[in-house]
PDB file of N, CA, C and O in Angstrom, chain B, residues numbered from 101:
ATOM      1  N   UNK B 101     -37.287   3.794  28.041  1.00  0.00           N
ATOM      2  CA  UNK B 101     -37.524   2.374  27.904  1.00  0.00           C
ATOM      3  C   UNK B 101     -36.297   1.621  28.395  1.00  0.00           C
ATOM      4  O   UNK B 101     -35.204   2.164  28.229  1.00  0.00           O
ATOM      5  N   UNK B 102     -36.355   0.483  28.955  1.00  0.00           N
ATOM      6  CA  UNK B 102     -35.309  -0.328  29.642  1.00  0.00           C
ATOM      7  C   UNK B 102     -35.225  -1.396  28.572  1.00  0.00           C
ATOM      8  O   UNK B 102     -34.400  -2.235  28.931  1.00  0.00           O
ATOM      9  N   UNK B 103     -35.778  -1.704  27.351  1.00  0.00           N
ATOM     10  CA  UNK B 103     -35.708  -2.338  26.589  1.00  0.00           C
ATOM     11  C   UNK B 103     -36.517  -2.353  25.383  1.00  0.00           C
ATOM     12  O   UNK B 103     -37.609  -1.793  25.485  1.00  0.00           O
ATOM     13  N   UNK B 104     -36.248  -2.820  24.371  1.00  0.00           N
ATOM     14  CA  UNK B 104     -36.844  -2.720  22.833  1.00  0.00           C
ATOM     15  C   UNK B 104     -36.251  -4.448  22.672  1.00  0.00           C
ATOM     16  O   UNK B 104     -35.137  -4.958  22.795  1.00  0.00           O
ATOM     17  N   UNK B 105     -37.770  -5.051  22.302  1.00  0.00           N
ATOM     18  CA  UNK B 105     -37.491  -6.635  22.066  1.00  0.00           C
ATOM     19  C   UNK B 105     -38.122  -6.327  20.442  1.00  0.00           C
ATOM     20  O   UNK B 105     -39.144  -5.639  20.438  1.00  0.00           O
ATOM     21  N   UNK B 106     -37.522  -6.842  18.878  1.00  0.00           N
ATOM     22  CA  UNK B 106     -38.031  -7.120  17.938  1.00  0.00           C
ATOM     23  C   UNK B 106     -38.245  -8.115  17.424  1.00  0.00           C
ATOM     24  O   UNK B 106     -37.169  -8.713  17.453  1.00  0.00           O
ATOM     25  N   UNK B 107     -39.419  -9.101  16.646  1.00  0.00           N
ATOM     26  CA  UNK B 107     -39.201 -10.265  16.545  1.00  0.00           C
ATOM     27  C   UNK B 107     -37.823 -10.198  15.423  1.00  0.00           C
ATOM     28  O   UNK B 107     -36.948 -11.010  15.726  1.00  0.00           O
ATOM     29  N   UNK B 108     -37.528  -9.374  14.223  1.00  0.00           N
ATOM     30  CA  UNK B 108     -35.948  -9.687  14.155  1.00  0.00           C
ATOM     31  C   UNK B 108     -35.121  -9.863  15.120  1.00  0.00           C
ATOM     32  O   UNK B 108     -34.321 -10.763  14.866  1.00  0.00           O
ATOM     33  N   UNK B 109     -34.963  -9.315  16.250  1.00  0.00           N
ATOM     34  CA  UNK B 109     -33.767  -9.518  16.798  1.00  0.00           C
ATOM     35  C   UNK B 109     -33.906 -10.897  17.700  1.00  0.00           C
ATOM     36  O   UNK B 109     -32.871 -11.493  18.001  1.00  0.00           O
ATOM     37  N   UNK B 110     -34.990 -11.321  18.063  1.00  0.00           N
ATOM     38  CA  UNK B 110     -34.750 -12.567  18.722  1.00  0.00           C
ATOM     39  C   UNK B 110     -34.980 -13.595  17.619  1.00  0.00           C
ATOM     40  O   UNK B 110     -34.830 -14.766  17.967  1.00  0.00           O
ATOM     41  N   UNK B 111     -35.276 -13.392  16.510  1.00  0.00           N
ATOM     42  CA  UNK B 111     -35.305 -14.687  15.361  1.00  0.00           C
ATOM     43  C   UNK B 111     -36.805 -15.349  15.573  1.00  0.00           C
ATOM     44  O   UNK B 111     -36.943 -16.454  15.046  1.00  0.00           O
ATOM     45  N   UNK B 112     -37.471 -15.035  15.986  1.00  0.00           N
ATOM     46  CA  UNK B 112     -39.259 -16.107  16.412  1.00  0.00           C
ATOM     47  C   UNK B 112     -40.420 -14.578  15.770  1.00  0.00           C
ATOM     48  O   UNK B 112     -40.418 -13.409  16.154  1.00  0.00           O
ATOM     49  N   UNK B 113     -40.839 -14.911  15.250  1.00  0.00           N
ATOM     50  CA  UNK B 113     -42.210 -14.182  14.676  1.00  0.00           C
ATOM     51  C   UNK B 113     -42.679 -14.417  15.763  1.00  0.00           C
ATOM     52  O   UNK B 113     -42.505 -15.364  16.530  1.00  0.00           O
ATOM     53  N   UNK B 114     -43.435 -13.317  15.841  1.00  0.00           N
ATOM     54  CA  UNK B 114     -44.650 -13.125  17.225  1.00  0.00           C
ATOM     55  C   UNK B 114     -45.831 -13.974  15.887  1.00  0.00           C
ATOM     56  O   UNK B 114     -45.888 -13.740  14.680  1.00  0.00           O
ATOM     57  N   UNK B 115     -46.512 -14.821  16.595  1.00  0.00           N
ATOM     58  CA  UNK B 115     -47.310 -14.895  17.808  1.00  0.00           C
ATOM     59  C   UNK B 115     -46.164 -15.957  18.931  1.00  0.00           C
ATOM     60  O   UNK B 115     -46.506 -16.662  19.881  1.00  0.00           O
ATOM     61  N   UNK B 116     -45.240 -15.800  18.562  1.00  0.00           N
ATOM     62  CA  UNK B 116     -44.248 -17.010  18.845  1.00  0.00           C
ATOM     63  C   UNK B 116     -43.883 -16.922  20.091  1.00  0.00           C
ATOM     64  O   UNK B 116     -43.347 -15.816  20.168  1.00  0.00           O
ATOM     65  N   UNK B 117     -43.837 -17.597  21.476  1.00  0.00           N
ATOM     66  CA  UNK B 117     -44.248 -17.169  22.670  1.00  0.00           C
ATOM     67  C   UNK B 117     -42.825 -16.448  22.892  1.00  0.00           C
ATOM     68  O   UNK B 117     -42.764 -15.574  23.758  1.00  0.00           O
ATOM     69  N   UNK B 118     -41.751 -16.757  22.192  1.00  0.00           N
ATOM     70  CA  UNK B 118     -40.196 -16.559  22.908  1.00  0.00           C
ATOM     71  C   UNK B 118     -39.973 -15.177  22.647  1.00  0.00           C
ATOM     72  O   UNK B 118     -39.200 -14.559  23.380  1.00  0.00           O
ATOM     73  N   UNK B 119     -40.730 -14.435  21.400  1.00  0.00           N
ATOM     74  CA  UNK B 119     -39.975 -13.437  21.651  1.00  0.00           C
ATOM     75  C   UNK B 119     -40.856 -12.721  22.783  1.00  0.00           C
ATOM     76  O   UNK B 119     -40.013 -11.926  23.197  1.00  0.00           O
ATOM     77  N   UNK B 120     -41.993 -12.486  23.546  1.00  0.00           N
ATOM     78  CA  UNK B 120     -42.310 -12.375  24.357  1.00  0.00           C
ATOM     79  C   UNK B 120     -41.704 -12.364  25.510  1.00  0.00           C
ATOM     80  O   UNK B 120     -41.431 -11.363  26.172  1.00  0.00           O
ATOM     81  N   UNK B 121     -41.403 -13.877  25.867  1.00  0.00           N
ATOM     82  CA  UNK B 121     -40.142 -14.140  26.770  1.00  0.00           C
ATOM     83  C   UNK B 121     -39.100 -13.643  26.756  1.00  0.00           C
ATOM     84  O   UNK B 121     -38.570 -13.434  27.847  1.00  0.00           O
ATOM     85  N   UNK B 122     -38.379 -13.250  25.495  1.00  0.00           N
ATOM     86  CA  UNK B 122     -37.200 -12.059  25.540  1.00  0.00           C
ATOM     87  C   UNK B 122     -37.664 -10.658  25.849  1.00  0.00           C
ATOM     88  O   UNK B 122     -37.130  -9.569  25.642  1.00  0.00           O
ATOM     89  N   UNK B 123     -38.610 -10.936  26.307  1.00  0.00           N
ATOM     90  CA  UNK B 123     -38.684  -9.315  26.713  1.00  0.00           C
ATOM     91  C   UNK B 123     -39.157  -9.266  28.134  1.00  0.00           C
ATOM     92  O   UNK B 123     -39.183  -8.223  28.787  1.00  0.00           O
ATOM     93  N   UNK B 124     -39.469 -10.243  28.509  1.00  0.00           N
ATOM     94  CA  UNK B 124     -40.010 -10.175  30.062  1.00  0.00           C
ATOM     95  C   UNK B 124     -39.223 -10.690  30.270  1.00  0.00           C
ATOM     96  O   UNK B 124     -38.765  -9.983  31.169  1.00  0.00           O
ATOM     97  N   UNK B 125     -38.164 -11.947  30.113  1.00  0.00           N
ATOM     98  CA  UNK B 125     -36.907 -12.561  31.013  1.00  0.00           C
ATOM     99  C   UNK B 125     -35.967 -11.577  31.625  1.00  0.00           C
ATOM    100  O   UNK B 125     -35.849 -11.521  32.849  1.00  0.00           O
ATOM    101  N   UNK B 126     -35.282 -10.787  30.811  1.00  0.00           N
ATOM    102  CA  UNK B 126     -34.335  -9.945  31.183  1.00  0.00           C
ATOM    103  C   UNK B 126     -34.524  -9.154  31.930  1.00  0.00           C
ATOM    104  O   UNK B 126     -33.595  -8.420  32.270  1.00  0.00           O
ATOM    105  N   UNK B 127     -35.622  -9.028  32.391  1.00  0.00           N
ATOM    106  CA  UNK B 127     -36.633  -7.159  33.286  1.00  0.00           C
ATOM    107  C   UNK B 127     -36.968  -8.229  33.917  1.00  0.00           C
ATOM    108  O   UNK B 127     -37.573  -7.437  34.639  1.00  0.00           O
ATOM    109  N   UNK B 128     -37.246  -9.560  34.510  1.00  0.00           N
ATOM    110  CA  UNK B 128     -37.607 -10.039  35.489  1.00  0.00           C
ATOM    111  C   UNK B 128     -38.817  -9.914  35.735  1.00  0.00           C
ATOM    112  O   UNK B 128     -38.896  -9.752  36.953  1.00  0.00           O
ATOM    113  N   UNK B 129     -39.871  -9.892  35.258  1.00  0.00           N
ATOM    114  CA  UNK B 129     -41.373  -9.428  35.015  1.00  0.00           C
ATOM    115  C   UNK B 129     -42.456 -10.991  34.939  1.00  0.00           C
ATOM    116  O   UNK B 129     -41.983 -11.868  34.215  1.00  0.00           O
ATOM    117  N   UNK B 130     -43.570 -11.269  35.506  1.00  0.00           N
ATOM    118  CA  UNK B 130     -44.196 -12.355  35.215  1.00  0.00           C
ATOM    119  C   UNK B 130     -45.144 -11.548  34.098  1.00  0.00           C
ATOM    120  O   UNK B 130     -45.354 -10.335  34.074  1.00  0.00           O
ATOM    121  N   UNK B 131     -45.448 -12.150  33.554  1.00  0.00           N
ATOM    122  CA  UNK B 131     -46.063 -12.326  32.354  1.00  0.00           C
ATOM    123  C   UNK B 131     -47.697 -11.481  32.811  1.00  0.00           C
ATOM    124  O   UNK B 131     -48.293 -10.772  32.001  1.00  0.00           O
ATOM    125  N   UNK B 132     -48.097 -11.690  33.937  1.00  0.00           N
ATOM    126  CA  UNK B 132     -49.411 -11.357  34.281  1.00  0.00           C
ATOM    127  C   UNK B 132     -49.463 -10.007  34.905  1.00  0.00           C
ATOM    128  O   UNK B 132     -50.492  -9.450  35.287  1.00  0.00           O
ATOM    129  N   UNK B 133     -48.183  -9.509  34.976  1.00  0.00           N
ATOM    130  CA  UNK B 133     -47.746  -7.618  35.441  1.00  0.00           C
ATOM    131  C   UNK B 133     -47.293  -7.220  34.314  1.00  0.00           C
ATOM    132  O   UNK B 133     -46.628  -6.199  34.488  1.00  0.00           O
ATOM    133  N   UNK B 134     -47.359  -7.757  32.483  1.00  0.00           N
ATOM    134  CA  UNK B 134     -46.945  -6.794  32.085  1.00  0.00           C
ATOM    135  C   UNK B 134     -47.999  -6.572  31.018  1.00  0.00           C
ATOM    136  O   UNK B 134     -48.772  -7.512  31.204  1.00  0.00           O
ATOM    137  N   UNK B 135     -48.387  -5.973  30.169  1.00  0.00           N
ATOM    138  CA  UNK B 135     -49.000  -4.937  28.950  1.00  0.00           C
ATOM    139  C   UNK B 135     -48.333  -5.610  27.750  1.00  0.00           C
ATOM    140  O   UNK B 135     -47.213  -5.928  28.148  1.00  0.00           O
ATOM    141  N   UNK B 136     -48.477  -5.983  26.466  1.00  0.00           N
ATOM    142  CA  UNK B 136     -48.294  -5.639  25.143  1.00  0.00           C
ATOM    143  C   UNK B 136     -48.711  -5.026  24.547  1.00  0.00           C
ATOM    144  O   UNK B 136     -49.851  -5.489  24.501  1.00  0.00           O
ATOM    145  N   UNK B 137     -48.704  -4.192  23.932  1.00  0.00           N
ATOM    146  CA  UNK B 137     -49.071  -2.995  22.999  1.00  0.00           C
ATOM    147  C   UNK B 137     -48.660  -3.090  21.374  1.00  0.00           C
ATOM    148  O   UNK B 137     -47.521  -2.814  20.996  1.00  0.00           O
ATOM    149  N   UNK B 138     -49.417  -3.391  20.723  1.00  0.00           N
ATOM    150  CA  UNK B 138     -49.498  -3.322  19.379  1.00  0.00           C
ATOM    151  C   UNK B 138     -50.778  -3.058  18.819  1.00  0.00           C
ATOM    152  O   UNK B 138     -51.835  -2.852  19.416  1.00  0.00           O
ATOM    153  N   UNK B 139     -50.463  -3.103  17.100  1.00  0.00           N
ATOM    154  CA  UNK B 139     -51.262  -3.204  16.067  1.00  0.00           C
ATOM    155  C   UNK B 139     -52.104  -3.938  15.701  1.00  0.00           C
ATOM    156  O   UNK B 139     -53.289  -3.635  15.563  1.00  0.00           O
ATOM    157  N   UNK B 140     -51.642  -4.932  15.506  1.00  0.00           N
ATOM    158  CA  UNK B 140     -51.933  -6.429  14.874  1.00  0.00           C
ATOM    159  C   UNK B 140     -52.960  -7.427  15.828  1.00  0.00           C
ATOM    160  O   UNK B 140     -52.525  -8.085  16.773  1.00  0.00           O
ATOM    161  N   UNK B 141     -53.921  -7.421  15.547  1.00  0.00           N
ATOM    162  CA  UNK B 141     -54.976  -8.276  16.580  1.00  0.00           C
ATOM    163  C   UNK B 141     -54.191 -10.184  16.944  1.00  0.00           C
ATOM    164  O   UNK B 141     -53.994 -10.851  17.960  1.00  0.00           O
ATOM    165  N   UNK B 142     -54.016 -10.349  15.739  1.00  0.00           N
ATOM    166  CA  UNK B 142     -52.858 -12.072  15.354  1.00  0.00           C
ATOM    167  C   UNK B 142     -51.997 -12.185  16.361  1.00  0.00           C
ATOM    168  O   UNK B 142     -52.233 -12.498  17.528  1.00  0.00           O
ATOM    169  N   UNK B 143     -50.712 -11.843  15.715  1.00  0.00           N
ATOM    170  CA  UNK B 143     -49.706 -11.398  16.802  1.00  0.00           C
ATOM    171  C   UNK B 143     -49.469 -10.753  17.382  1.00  0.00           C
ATOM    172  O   UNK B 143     -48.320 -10.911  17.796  1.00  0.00           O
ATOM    173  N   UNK B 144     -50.052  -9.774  17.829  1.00  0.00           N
ATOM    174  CA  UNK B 144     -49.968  -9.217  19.015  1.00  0.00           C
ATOM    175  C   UNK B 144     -50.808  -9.669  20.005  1.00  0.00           C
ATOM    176  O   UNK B 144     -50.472 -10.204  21.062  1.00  0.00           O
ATOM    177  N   UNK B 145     -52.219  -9.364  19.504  1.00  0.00           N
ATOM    178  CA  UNK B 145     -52.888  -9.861  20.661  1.00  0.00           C
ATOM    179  C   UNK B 145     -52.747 -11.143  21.296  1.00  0.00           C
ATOM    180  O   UNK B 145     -52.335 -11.444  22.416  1.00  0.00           O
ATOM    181  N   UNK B 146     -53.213 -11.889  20.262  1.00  0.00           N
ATOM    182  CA  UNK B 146     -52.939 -13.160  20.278  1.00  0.00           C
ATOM    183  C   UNK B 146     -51.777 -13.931  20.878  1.00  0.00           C
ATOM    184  O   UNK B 146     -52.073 -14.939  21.519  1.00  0.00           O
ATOM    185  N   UNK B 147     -50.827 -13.685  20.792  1.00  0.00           N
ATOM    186  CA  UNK B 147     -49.260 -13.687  21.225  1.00  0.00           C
ATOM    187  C   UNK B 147     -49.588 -13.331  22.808  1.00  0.00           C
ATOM    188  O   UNK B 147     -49.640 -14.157  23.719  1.00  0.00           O
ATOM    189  N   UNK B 148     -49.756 -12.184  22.896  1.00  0.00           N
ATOM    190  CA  UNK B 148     -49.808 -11.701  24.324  1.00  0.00           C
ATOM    191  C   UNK B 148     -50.340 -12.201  25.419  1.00  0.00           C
ATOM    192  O   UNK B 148     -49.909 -12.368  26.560  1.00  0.00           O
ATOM    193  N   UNK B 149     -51.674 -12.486  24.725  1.00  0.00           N
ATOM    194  CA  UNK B 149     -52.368 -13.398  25.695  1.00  0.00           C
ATOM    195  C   UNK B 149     -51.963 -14.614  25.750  1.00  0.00           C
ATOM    196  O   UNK B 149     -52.071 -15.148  26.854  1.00  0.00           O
ATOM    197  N   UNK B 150     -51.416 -15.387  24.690  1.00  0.00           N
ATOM    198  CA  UNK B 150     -51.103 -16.662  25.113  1.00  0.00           C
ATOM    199  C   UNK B 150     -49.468 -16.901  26.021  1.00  0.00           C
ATOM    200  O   UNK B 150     -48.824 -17.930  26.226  1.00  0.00           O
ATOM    201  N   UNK B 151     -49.324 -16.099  26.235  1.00  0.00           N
ATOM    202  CA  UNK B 151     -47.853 -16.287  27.250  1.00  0.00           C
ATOM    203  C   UNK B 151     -48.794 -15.546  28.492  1.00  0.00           C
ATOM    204  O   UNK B 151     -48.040 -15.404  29.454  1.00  0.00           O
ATOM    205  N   UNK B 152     -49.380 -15.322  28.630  1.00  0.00           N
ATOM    206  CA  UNK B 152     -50.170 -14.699  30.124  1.00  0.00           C
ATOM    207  C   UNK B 152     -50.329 -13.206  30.743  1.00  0.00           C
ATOM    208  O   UNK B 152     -50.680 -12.824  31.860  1.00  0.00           O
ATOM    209  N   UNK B 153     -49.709 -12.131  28.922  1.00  0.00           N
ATOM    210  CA  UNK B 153     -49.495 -11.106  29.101  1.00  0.00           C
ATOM    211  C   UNK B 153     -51.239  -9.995  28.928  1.00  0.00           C
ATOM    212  O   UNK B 153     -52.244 -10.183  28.242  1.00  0.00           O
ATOM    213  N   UNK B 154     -50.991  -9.274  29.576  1.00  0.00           N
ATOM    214  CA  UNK B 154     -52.461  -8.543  28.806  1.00  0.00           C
ATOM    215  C   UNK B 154     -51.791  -7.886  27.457  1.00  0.00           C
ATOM    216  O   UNK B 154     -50.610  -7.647  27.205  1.00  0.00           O
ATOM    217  N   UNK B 155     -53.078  -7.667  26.622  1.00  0.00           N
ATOM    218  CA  UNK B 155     -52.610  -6.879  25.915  1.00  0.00           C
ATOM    219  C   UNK B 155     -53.679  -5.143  25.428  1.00  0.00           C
ATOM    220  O   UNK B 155     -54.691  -4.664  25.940  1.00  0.00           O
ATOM    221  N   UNK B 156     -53.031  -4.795  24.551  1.00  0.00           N
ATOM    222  CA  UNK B 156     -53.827  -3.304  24.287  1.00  0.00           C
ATOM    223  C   UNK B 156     -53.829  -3.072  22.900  1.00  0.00           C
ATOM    224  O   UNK B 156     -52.688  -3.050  22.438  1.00  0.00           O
ATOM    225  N   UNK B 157     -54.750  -2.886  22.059  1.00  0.00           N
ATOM    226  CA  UNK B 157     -54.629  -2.905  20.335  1.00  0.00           C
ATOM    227  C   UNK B 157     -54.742  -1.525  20.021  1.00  0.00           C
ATOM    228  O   UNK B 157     -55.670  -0.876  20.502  1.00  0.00           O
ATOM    229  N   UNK B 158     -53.790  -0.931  19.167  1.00  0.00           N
ATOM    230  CA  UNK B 158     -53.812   0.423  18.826  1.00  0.00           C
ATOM    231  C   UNK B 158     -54.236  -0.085  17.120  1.00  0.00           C
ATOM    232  O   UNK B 158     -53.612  -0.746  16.290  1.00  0.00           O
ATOM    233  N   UNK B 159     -55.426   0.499  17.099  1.00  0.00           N
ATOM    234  CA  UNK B 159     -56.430   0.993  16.303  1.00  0.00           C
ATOM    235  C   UNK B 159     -56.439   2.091  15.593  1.00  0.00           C
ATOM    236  O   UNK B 159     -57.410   2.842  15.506  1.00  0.00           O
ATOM    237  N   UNK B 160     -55.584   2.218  15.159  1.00  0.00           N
ATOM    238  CA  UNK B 160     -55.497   4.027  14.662  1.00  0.00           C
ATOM    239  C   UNK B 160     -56.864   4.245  13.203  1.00  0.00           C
ATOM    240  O   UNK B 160     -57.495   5.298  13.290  1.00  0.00           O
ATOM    241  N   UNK B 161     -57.167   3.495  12.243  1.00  0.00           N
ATOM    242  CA  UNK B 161     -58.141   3.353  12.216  1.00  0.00           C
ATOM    243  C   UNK B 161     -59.319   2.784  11.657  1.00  0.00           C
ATOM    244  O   UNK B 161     -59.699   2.705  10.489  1.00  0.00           O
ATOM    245  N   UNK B 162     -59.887   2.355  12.876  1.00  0.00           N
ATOM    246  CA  UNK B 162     -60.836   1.422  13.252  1.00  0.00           C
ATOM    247  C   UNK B 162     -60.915   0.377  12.325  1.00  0.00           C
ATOM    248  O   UNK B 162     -61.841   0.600  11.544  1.00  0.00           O
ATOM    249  N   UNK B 163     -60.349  -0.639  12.091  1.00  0.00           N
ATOM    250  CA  UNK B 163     -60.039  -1.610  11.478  1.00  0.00           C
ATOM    251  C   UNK B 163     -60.163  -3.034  11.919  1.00  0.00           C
ATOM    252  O   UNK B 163     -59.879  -4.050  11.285  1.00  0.00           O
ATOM    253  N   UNK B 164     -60.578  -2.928  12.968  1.00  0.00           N
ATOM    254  CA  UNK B 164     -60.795  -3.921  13.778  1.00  0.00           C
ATOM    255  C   UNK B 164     -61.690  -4.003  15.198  1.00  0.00           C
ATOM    256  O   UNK B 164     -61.487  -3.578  16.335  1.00  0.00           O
ATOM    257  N   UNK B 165     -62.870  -4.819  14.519  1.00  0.00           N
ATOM    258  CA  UNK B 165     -63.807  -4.848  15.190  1.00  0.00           C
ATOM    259  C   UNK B 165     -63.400  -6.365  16.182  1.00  0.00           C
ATOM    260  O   UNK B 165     -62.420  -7.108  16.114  1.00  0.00           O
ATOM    261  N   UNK B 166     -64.709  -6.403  17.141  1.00  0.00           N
ATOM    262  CA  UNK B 166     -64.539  -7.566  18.381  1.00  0.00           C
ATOM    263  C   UNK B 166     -63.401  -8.177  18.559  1.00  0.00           C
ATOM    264  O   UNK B 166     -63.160  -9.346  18.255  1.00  0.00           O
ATOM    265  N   UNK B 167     -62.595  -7.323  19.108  1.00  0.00           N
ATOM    266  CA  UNK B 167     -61.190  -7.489  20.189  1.00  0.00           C
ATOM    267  C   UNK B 167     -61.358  -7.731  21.775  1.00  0.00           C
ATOM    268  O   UNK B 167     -61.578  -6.778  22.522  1.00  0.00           O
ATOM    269  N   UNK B 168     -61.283  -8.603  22.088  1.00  0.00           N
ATOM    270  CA  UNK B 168     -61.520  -8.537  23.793  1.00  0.00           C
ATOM    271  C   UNK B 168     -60.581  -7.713  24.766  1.00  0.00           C
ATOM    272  O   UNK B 168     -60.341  -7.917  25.956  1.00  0.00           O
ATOM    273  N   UNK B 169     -60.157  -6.808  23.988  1.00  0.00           N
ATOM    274  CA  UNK B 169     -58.638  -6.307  24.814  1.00  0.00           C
ATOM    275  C   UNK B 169     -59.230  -4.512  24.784  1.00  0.00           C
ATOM    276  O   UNK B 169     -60.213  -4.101  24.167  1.00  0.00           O
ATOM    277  N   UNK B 170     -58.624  -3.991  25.336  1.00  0.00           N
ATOM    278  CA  UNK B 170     -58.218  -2.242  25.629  1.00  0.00           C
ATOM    279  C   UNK B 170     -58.293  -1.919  24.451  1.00  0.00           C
ATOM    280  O   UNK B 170     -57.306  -2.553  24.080  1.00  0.00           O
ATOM    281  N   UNK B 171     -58.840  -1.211  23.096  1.00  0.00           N
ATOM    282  CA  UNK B 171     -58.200  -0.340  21.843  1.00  0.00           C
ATOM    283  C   UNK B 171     -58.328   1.024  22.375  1.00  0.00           C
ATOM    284  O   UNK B 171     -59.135   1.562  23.133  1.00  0.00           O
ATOM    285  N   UNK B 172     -57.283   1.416  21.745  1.00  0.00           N
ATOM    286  CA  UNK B 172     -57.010   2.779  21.782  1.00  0.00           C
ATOM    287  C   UNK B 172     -56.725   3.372  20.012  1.00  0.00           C
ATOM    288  O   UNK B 172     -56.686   2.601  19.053  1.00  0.00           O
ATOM    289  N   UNK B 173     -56.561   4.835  19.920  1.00  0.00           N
ATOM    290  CA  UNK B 173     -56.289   5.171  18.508  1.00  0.00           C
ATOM    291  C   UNK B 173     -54.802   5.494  18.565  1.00  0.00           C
ATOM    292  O   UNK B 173     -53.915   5.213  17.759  1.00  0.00           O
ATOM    293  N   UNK B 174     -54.749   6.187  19.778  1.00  0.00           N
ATOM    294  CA  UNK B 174     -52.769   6.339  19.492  1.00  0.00           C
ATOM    295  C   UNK B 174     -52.302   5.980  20.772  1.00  0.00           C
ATOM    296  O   UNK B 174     -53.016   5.453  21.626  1.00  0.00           O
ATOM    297  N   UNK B 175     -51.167   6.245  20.907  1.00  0.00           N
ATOM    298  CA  UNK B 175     -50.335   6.077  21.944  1.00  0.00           C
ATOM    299  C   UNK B 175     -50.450   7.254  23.131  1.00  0.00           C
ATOM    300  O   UNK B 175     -50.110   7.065  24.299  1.00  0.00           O
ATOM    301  N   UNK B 176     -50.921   8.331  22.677  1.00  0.00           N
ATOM    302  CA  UNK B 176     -51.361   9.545  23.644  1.00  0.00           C
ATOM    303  C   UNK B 176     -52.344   9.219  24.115  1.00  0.00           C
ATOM    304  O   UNK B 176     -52.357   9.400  25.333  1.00  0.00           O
ATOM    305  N   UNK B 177     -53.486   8.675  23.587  1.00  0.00           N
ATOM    306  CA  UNK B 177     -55.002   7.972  23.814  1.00  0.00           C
ATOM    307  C   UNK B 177     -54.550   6.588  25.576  1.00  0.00           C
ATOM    308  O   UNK B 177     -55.031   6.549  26.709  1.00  0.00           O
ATOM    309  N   UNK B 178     -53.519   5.785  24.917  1.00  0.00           N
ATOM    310  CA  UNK B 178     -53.032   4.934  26.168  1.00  0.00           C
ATOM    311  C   UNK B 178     -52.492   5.424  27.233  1.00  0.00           C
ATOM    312  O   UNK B 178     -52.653   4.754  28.253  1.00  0.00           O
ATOM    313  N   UNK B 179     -51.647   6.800  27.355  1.00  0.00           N
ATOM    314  CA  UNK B 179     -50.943   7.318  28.596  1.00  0.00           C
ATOM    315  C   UNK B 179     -52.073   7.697  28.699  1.00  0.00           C
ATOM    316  O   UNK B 179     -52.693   6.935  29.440  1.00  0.00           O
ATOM    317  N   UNK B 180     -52.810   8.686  28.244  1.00  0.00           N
ATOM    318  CA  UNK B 180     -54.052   9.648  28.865  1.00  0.00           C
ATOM    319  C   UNK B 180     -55.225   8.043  29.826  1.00  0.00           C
ATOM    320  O   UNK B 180     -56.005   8.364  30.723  1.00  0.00           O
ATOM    321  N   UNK B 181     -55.112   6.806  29.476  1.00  0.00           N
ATOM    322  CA  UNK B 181     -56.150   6.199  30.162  1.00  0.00           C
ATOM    323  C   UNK B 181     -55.448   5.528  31.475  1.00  0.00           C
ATOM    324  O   UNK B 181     -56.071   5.429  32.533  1.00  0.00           O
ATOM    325  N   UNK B 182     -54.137   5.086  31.329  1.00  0.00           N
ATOM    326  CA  UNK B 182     -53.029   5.254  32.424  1.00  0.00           C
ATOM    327  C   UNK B 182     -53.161   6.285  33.484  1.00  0.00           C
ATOM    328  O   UNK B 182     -53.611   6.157  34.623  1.00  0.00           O
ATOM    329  N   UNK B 183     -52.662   7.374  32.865  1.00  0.00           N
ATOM    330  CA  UNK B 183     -52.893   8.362  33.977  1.00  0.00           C
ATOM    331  C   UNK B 183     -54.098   8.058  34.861  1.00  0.00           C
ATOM    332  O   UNK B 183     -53.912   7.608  35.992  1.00  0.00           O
ATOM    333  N   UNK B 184     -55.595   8.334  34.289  1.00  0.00           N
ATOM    334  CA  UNK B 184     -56.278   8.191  34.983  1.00  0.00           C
ATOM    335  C   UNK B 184     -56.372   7.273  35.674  1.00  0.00           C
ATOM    336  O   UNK B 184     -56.452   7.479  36.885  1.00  0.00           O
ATOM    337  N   UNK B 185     -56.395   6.016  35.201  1.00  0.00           N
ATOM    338  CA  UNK B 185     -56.309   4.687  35.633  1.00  0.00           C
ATOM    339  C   UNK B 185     -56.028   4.692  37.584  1.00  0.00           C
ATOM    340  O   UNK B 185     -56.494   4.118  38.568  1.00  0.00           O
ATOM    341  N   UNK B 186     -55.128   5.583  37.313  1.00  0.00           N
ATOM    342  CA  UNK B 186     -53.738   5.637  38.566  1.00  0.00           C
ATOM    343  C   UNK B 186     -54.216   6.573  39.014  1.00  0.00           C
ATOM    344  O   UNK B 186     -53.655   6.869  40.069  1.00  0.00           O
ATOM    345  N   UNK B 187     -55.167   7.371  38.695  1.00  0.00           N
ATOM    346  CA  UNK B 187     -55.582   8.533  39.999  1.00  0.00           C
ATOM    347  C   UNK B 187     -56.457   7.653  41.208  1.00  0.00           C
ATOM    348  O   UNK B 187     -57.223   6.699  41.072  1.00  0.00           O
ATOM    349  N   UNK B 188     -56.076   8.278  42.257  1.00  0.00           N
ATOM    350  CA  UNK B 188     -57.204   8.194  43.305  1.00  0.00           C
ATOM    351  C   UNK B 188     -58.196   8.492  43.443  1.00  0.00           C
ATOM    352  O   UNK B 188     -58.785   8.213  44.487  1.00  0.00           O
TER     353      UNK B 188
END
């Protein structure tokens, strides 16, 4: 990882757009090339999309129904749809 943004460390609770922005400012990234990945449908999702990020809800389990986003159950579940994603 080239970075770990927490809403402790930038002081703004997610859904709060800045700490978002502390994590795409520094990596030079627009908002519409990068992924958020969390738990939390509120702030995460919510958050994500409203700064222009996609996002992906890890669901571990099933706790959350009508999400308009990617769920997955773990984090092995997200590389394994990556990978493919990226095959030819």
């Amino acid at each position: 990882m080239d970075l770990i943004v927490t809403s402790a460390l930038v002081g703004y609770e997610k859904p709060d757009p800045r700490t978002y922005q502390a994590a795409l400012e520094p990596l030079k990234i627009d908002p519409e090339r990068a992924i958020h990945v969390g738990d939390q449908p509120k702030s995460d999702v919510v958050g994500a999309l409203g700064v222009g990020m996609g996002a992906v809800l890890i669901d571990r389990y099933d706790r959350h129904d009508g999400v308009d986003v990617p769920v997955v159950r773990t984090l092995s579940e997200l590389a394994d749809r990556i990978v493919a994603a990226r095959r030819p």
